[in-house]
C-alpha positions as CSV (number, residue, x, y, z in Angstrom):
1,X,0.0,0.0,0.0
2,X,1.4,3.6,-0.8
3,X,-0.3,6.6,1.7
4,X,0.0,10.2,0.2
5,X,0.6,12.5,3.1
6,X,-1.4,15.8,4.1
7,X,1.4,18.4,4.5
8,X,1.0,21.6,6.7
9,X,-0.5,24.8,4.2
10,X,-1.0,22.7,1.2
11,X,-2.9,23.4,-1.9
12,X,-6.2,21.8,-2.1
13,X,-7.6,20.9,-5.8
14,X,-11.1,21.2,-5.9
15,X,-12.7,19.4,-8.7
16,X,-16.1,17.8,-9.7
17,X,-16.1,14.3,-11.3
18,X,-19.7,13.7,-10.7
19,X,-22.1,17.0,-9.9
20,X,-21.0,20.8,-10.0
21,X,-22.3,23.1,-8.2
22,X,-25.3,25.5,-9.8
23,X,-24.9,29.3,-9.6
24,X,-27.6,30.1,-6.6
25,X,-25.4,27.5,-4.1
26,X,-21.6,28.7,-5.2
27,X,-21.7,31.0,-2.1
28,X,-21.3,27.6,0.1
29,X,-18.4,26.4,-1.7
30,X,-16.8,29.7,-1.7
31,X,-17.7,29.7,1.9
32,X,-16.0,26.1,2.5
33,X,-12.6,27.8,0.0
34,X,-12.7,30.5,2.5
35,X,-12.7,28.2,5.7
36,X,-10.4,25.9,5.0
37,X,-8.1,29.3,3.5
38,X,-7.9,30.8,7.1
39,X,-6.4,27.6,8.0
40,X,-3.8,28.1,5.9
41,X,-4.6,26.0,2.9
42,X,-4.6,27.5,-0.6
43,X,-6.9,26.4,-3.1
44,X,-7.2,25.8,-6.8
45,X,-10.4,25.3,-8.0
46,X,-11.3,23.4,-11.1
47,X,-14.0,24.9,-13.5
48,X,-16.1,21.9,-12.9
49,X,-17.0,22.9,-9.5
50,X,-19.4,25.5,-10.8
51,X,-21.5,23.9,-13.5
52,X,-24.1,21.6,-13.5
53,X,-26.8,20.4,-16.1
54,X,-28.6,17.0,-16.9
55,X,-27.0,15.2,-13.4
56,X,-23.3,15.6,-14.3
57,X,-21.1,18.7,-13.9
58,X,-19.5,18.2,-17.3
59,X,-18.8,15.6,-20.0
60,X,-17.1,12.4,-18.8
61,X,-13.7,13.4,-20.8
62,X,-14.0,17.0,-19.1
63,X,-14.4,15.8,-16.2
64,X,-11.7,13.2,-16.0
65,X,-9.0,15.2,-17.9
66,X,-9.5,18.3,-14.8
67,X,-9.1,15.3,-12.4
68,X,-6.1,14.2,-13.8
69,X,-4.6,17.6,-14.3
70,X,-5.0,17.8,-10.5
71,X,-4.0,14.8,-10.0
72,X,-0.8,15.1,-12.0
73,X,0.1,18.8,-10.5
74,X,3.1,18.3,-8.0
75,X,2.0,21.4,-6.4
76,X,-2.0,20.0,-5.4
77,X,-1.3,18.2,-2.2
78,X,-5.2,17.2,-1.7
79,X,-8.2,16.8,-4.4
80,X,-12.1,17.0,-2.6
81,X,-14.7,17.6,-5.0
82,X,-17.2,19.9,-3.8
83,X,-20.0,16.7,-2.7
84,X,-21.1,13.9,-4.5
85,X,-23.7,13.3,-7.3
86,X,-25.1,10.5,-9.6
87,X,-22.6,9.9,-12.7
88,X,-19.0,9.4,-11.7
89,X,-19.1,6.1,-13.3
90,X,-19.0,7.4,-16.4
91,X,-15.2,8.8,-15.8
92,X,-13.6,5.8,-14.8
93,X,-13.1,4.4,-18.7
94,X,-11.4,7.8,-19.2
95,X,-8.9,7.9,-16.4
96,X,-5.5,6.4,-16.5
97,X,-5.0,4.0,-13.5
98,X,-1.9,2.9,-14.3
99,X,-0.1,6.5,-14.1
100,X,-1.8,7.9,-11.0
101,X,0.6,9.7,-8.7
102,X,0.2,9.3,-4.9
103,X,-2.1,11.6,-3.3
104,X,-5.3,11.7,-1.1
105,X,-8.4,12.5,-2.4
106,X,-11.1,12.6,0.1
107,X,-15.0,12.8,0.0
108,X,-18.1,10.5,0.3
109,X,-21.3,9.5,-1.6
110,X,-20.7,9.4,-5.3
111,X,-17.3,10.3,-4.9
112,X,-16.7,7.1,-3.0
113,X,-16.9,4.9,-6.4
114,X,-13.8,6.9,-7.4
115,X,-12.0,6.3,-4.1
116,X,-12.7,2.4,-4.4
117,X,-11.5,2.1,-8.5
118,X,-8.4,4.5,-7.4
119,X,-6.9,1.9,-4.2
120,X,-7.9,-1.0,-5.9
121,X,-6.2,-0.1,-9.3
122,X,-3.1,1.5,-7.9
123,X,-2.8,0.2,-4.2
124,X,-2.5,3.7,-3.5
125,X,-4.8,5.1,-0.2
126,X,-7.7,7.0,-0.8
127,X,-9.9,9.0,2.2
128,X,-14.0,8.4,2.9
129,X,-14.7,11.9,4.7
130,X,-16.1,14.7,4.4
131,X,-17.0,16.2,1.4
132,X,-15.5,20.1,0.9
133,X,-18.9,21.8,1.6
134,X,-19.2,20.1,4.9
135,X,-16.5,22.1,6.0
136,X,-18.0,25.2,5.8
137,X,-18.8,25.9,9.3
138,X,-17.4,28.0,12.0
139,X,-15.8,25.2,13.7
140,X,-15.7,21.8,13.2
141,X,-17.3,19.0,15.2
142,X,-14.6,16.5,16.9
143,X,-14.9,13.9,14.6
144,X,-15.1,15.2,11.4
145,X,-12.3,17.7,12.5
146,X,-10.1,14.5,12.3
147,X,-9.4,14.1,8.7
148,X,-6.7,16.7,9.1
149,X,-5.0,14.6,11.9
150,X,-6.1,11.0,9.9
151,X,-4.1,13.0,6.3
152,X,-1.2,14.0,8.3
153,X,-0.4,10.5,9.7
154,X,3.1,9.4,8.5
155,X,3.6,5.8,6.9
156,X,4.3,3.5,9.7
157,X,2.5,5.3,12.5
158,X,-0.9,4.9,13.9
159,X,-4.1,6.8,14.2
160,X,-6.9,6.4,16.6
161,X,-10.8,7.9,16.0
162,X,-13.6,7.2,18.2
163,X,-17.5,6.8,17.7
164,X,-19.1,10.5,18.4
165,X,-20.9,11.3,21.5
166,X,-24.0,12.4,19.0
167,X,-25.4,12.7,15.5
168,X,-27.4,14.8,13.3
169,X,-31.2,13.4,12.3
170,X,-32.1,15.8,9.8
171,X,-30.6,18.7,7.9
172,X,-31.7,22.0,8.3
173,X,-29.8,23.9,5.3
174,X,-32.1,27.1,5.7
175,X,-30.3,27.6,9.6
176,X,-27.1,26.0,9.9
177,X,-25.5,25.7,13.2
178,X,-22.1,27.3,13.9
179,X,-20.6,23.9,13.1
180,X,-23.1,23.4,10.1
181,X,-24.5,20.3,11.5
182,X,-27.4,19.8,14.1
183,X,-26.0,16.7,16.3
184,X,-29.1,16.0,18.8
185,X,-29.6,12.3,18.9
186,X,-26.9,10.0,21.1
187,X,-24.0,8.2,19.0
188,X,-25.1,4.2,19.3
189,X,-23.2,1.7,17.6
190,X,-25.0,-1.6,17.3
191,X,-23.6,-5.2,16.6
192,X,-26.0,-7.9,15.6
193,X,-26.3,-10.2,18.7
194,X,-25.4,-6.9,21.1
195,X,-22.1,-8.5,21.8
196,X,-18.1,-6.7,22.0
197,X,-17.1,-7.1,18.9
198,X,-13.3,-6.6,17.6
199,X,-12.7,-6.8,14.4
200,X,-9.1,-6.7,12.2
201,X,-8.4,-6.0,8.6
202,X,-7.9,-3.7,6.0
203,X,-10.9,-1.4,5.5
204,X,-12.4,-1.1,1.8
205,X,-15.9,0.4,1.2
206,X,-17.5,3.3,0.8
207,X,-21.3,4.4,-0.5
208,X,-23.2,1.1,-1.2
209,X,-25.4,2.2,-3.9
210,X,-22.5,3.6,-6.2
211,X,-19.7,1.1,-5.5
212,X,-21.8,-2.1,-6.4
213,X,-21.5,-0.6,-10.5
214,X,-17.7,-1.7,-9.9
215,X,-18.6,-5.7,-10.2
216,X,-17.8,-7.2,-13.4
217,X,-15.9,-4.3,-14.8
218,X,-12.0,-3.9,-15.0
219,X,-12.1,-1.8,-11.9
220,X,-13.6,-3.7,-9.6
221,X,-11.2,-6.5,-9.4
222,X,-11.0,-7.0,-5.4
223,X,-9.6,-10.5,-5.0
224,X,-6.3,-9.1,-7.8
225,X,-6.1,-6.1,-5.2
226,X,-5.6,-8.5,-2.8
227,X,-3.1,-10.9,-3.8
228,X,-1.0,-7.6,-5.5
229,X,-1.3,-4.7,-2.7
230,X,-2.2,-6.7,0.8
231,X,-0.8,-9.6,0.8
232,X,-4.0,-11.5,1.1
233,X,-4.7,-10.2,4.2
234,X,-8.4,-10.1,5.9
235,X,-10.7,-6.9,4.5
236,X,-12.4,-5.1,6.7
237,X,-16.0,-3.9,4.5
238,X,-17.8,-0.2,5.2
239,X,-21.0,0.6,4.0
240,X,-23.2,3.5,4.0
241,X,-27.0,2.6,2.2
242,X,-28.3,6.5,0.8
243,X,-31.2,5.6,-1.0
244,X,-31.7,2.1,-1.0
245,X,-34.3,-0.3,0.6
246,X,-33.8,-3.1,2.6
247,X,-34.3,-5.6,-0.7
248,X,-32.3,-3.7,-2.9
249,X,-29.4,-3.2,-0.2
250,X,-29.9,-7.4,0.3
251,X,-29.7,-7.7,-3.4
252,X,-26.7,-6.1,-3.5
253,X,-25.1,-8.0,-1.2
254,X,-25.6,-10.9,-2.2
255,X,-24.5,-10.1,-5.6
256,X,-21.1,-9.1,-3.5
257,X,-21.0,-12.1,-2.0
258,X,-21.7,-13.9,-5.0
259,X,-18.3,-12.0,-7.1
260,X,-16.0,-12.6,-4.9
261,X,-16.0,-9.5,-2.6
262,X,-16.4,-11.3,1.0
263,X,-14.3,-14.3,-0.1
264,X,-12.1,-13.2,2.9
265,X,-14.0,-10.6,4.9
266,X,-13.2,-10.5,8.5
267,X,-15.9,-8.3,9.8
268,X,-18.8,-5.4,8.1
269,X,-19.8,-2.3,9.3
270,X,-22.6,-0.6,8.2
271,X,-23.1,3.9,8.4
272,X,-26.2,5.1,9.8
273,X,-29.1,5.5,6.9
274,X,-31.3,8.1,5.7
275,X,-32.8,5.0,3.7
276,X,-33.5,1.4,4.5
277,X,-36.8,1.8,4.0
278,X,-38.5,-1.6,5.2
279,X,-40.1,-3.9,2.5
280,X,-42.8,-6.4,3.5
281,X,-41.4,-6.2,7.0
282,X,-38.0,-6.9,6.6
283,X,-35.7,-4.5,8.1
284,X,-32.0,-3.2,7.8
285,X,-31.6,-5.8,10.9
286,X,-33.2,-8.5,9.2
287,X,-30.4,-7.8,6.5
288,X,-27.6,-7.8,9.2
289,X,-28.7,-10.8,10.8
290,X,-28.8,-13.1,7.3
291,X,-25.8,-11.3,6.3
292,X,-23.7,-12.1,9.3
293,X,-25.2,-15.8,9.3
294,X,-24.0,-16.3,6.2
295,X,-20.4,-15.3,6.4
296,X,-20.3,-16.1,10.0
297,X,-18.6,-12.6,10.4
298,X,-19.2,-9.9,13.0
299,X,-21.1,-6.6,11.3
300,X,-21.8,-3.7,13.6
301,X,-24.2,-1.1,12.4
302,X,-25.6,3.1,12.9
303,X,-21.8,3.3,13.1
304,X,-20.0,7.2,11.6
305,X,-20.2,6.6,8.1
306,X,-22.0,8.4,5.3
307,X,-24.6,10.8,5.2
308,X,-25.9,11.2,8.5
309,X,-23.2,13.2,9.8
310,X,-20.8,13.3,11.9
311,X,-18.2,10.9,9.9
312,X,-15.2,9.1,10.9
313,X,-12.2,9.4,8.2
314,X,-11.8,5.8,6.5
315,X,-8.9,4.8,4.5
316,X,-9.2,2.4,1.9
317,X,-6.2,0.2,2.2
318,X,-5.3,0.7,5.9
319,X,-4.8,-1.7,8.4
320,X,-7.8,-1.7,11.0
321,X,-8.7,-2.8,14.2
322,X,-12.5,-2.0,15.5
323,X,-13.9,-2.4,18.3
324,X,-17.6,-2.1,19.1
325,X,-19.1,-2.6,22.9
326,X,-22.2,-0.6,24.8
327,X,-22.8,1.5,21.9
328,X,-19.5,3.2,21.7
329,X,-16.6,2.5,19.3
330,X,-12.8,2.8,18.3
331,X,-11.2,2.8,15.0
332,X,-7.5,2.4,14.9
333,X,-5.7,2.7,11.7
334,X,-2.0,1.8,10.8
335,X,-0.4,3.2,7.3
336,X,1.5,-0.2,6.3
C-alpha cells in the first residue's frame, strides 16, 4: 500500500467528477474555500466545481481530464470535490489508472466509487470523509475535525478515532449551526447479537449504492487487489445505504457475496441510513442478521459513516482494528 501525506499549508484541488455546483449554491463552496483558506490551505479550484446540467457537472472526458490535471500537479497536495452526485461512473473508462501519482483524495457519496476504483487499481490510499462543503462551518465538530490529523499520519504510524458522543437526524440547510451540523440524537453503535465485537483488517468500502457498479468491470477487481497490494490479508467492508431499501441493499449484497468480494472478509460495518426503508417487514436488521449468518462474520451497524453526519475518516487500504461494545466504538488505523 502507498499513503499520500497531508502536508502543513497545502494546496487543495477542488474538482467535480460527478455533480458541479449550480450558480444560486456557489456562495457555500466559496464559503468552505474561504474556511479551510484561514487555515492556511490554498486552493485551486477546477472549472467543474461551478457547473451543473442533466446530473453531471461536465462531459465524462471533461471531467476526467480536470481530475487528472489535479491529479498530476506536483504542487495540489489534496483533491475534494465539492460533494457527490449521480454519474461518476461514467469517468472511470477515461482515467489512467496505471499513471496515478500518490495523493489523497477525500470525500463521500458518489465520490466514493472513485476512491474504491483509485486503491484497488493502484494500491494507493484513498480517504472516505467529508466532502468540501461540509466544512464550511465556524468550527468543526470533533470527529469530522479528524481528517486533518487521519491525512497527516506518517507511513508507519498509527491513528486512533472514536465513535461521536452524538449525531445529526435531519438537515436543516435554511439555519445551519455554527458547526453546520445539528448533532441531537446519542451516538449508538449496534452489533447484531449486542455482543463486543473486535474486528481486524484492511478497510475497503464506501457508499453502497455507487460502489456495487464496480462488479464485473476492469475496476472492480477485489480478490487481484488482494493478492497484489495486501498480501492476502483479511478486509475489513464499510457501508453506507443512501437511497436504498432493505431488498435492494440485500440484493446487493448478495451479488457481493456472489463476485468474490467477501471471499475473505473478517468483519462489516454498516453507516447510519437516511434509507433502508423496510419492505414487507423486513428490516435493515433482518439484512444484518442473514448477512452475518451467512459469512459467520461480526457486522456492527448506525456506526459514523455516510450521510448522516458526523463521519469518521476511513482509509481504503489501511490496516484496521474496530472495536464495538455498549454503543461506543474505536477505529485504529496503521499506514503499512
Amino acid at each position: 500500500m502507498i499513503y499520500p501525506i497531508l502536508q502543513k499549508n497545502a494546496i487543495i484541488g477542488v474538482t467535480a467528477p460527478s455533480s458541479g455546483v449550480e450558480q444560486q449554491l456557489h456562495p457555500i463552496v466559496k464559503q468552505a474555500c474561504s474556511r479551510l483558506e484561514n487555515r492556511g490551505y490554498q486552493i485551486l479550484a477546477g472549472d467543474t466545481v461551478w457547473t451543473q446540467h442533466k446530473a453531471k457537472s461536465a462531459p465524462a472526458v471533461k471531467r476526467a481530464q480536470e481530475f487528472t490535471e489535479m491529479m498530476k500537479d506536483e504542487n495540489v497536495g489534496l483533491i475534494i470535490p465539492p460533494w457527490g452526485g449521480e454519474l461518476l461512473v461514467e469517468v472511470l473508462e477515461h482515467l489512467d489508472f496505471s499513471a496515478m501519482p500518490s495523493k489523497w483524495v477525500l470525500g463521500y457519496s458518489d465520490t466514493s466509487l472513485l476512491l474504491l476504483a483509485i486503491t484497488l487499481n493502484t494500491g494507493i490510499a484513498t480517504a472516505h470523509g467529508v466532502n468540501l462543503v461540509d466544512l464550511r462551518g465556524d468550527y468543526w465538530d470533533e470527529t469530522t475535525a479528524m481528517w486533518e490529523t487521519v491525512l497527516s499520519t506518517e507511513t508507519g504510524a498509527e491513528v486512533v478515532q472514536y465513535s461521536s458522543a452524538k449525531y445529526q437526524k435531519e438537515w436543516q440547510h435554511d439555519n445551519p449551526s455554527p458547526c453546520l451540523f445539528y448533532l441531537t440524537e446519542n451516538t449508538y453503535w449496534k452489533t447484531v447479537y449486542n455482543e463486543k465485537v473486535t474486528v481486524k483488517g484492511r478497510l475497503l468500502g464506501g457508499c453502497i449504492d455507487v460502489i456495487r457498479h464496480l462488479i464485473g468491470t476492469p475496476y472492480g477487481d477485489v480478490r487481484q487487489f488482494c493478492k497484489n497490494h495486501i498480501n492476502d490479508e483479511p478486509v475489513i467492508w464499510y457501508f453506507e445505504n443512501c437511497e436504498m431499501s432493505t431488498t435492494d441493499l440485500r440484493r446487493t449484497l448478495v451479488q457481493m457475496k456472489m463476485a468474490g468480494w467477501f471471499d475473505n472478509c473478517s468483519g462489516i460495518l454498516f453507516g447510519r441510513s437516511p434509507a433502508n426503508q423496510s419492505v414487507d417487514d423486513y428490516t435493515a436488521e433482518d439484512v444484518y442478521v442473514d448477512l452475518t449468518n451467512e459469512l459467520n462474520i461480526p457486522i456492527v451497524y448506525d456506526i459514523d459513516c455516510g450521510h448522516v453526519p458526523p463521519q469518521i475518516t476511513f482509509i481504503n487500504g489501511a490496516y484496521a482494528e474496530i472495536e464495538a461494545e455498549n454503543g461506543k466504538g474505536k477505529i485504529k488505523q496503521v499506514f503499512r
